[in-house]
C-alpha positions as CSV (number, residue, x, y, z in Angstrom):
1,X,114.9,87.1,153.1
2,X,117.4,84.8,151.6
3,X,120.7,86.0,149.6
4,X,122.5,83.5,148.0
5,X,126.0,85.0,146.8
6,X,124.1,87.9,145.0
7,X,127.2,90.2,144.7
8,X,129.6,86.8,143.4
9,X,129.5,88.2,139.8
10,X,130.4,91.7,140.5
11,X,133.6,94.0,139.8
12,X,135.2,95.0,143.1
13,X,133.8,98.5,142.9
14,X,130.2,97.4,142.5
15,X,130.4,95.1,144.9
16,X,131.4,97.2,147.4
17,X,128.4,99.7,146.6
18,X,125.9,97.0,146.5
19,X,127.1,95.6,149.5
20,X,126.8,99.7,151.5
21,X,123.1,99.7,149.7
22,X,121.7,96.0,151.0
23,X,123.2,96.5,154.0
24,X,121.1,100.3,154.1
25,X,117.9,98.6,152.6
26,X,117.7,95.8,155.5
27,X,118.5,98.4,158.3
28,X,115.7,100.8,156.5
29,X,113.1,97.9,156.4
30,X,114.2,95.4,159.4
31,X,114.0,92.2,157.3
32,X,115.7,89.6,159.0
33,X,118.0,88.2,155.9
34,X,120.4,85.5,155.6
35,X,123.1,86.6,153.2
36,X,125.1,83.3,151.9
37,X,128.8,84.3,151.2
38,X,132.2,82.8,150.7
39,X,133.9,86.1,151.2
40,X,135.1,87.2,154.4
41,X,135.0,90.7,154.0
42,X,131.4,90.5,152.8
43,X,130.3,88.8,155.6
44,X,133.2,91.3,158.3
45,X,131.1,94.1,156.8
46,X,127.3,93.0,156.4
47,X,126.5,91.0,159.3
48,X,125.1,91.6,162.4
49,X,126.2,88.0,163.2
50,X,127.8,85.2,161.5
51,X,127.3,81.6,161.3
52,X,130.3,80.0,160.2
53,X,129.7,76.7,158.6
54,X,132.6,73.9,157.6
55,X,131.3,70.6,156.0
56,X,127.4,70.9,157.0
57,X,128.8,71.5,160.7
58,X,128.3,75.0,162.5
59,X,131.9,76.1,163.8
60,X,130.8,79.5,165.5
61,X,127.9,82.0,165.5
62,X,129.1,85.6,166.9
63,X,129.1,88.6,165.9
64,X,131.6,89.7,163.4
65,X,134.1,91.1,165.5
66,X,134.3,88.3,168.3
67,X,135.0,85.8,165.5
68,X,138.0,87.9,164.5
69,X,139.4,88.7,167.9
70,X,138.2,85.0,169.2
71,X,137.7,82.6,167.2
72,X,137.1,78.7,169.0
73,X,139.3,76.6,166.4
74,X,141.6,77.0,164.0
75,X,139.6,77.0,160.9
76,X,137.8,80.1,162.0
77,X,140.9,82.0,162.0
78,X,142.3,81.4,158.7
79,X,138.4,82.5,157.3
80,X,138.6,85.7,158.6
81,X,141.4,88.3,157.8
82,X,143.4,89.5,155.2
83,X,146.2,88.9,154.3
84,X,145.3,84.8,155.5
85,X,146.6,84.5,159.3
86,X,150.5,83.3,159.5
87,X,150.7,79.6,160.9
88,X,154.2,78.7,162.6
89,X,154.6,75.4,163.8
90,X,156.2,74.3,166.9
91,X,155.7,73.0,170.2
92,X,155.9,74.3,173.6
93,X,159.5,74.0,175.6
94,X,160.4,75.6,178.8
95,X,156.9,77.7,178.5
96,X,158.6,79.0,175.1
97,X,156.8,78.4,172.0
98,X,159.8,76.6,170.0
99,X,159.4,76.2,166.3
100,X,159.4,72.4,165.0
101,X,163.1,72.7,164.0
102,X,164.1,74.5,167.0
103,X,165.7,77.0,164.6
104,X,163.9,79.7,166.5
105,X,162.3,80.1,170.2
106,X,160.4,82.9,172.2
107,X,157.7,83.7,174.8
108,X,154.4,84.3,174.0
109,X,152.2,87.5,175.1
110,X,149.3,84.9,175.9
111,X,148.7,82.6,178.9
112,X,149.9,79.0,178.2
113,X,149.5,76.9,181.5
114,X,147.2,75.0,179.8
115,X,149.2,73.6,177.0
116,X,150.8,70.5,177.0
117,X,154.5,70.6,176.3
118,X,156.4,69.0,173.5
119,X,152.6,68.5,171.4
120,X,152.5,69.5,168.1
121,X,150.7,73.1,168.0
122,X,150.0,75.9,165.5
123,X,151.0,79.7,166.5
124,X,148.5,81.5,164.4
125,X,149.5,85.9,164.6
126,X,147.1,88.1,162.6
127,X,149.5,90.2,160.7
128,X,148.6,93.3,162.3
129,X,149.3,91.9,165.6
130,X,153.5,91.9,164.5
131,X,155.0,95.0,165.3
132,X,159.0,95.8,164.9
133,X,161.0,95.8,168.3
134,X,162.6,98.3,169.5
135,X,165.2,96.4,170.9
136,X,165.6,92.7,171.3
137,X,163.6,92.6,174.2
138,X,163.1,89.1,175.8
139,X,159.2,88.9,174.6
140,X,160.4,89.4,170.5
141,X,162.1,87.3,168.3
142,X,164.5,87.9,165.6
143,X,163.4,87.9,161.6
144,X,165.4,88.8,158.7
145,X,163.0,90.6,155.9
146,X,162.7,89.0,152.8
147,X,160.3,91.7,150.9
148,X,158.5,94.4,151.5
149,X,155.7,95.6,149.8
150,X,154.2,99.4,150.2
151,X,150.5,99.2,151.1
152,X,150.1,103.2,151.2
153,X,149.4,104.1,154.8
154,X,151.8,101.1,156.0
155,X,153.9,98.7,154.7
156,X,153.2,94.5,154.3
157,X,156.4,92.2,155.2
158,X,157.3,89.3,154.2
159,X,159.6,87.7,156.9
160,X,161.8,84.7,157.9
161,X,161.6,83.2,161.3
162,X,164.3,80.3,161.4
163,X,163.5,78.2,158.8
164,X,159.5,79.5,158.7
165,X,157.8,82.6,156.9
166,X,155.2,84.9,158.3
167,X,153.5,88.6,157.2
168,X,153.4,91.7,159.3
169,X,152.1,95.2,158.9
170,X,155.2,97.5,159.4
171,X,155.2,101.3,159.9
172,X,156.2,102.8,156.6
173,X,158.6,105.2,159.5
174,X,160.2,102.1,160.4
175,X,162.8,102.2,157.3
176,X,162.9,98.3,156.7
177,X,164.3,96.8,153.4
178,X,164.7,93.5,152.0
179,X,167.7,91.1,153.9
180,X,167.5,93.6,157.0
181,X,167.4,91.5,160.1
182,X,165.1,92.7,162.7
183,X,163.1,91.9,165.8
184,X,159.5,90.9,166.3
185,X,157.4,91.4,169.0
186,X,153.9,90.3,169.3
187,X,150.4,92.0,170.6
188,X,148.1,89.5,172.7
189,X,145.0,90.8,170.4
190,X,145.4,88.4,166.9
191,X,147.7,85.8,168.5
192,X,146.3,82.1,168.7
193,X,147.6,79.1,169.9
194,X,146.3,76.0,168.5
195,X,146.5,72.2,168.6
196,X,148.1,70.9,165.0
197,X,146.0,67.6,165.2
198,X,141.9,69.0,166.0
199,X,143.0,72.5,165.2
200,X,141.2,73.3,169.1
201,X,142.4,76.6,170.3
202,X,144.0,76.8,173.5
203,X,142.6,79.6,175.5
């Protein structure tokens, strides 16, 4: 069975409930169906696996969650996840990744032996994977907040790092407020390292 964009034209709401009942139809009947989307959550949520196409050319085919926690380039990381994945650029000095400026450097929580120093690379963090330091321990990095907007159970930042910007789920217990200064540290699940030039992730 072939579905192409079927739920496109939909409010939000319907959507969703469409989506819960072809997904409860296909389990019920065991069609095999290839559901055509452009919307990441759609294909997070429906998919036993995805096949994640770019220009005619297959970049991955996984199942949904190995995509999101590994995904083999670059554009496979900014399809999946909302809000999009942060990008800072920067290059690798000293085994610290080093922003393009040098207006800000720190380690990363990922192995890096591989990587060629001084080549122009992207840090890609899911914004989840940002958590506020407790102190400024050697593995975060300072960020000032530039806004913060309340999501209900948590909190979405907006936040300078040097001369760069990135999101991050905060805690709504961790207090934060617009201009605070602050420091980062990163999880190794949702941080990718990849080459600025073929967008190849370095793993």
């Amino acid at each position: 069975l072939l579905l192409d964009e079927p739920l496109s034209n939909l409010d939000a709401r319907l959507r969703l409930e469409m989506r819960e009942e072809i997904r409860r139809i296909q389990q019920q009947t065991q069609v095999t169906t290839v559901f055509v989307t452009h919307d990441q959550e759609e294909a997070m949520s429906i998919s036993d696996h995805i096949a994640l196409m770019k220009d005619g050319y297959l970049q991955q085919y996984d199942k949904p969650q190995q995509l999101y926690d590994s995904p083999n380039n670059q554009f496979v990381a900014d399809f999946l996840g909302a809000p999009p994945i942060n990008h800072l650029n920067g290059t690798l000095v000293n085994g610290q990744f080093t922003l393009t400026d040098g207006s800000a450097a720190f380690p990363l929580p990922l192995p890096v032996d591989g990587v060629p120093q001084g080549r122009p690379l992207i840090l890609a963090i899911r914004a989840e994977s940002a958590a506020v330091a407790e102190s400024a321990e050697q593995a975060a990095f300072p960020a000032t907040v530039k806004q913060v907007y309340t999501m209900g159970k948590e909190e979405l930042a907006y936040l300078t790092v040097g001369t760069q910007e990135m999101r991050a789920y905060i805690d709504l217990d961790a207090g934060i407020v617009p201009g605070a200064p602050l420091h980062v540290a990163l999880k190794p699940r949702g941080v990718f390292l990849f080459d600025a030039e073929t967008g190849v992730r370095y793993q």
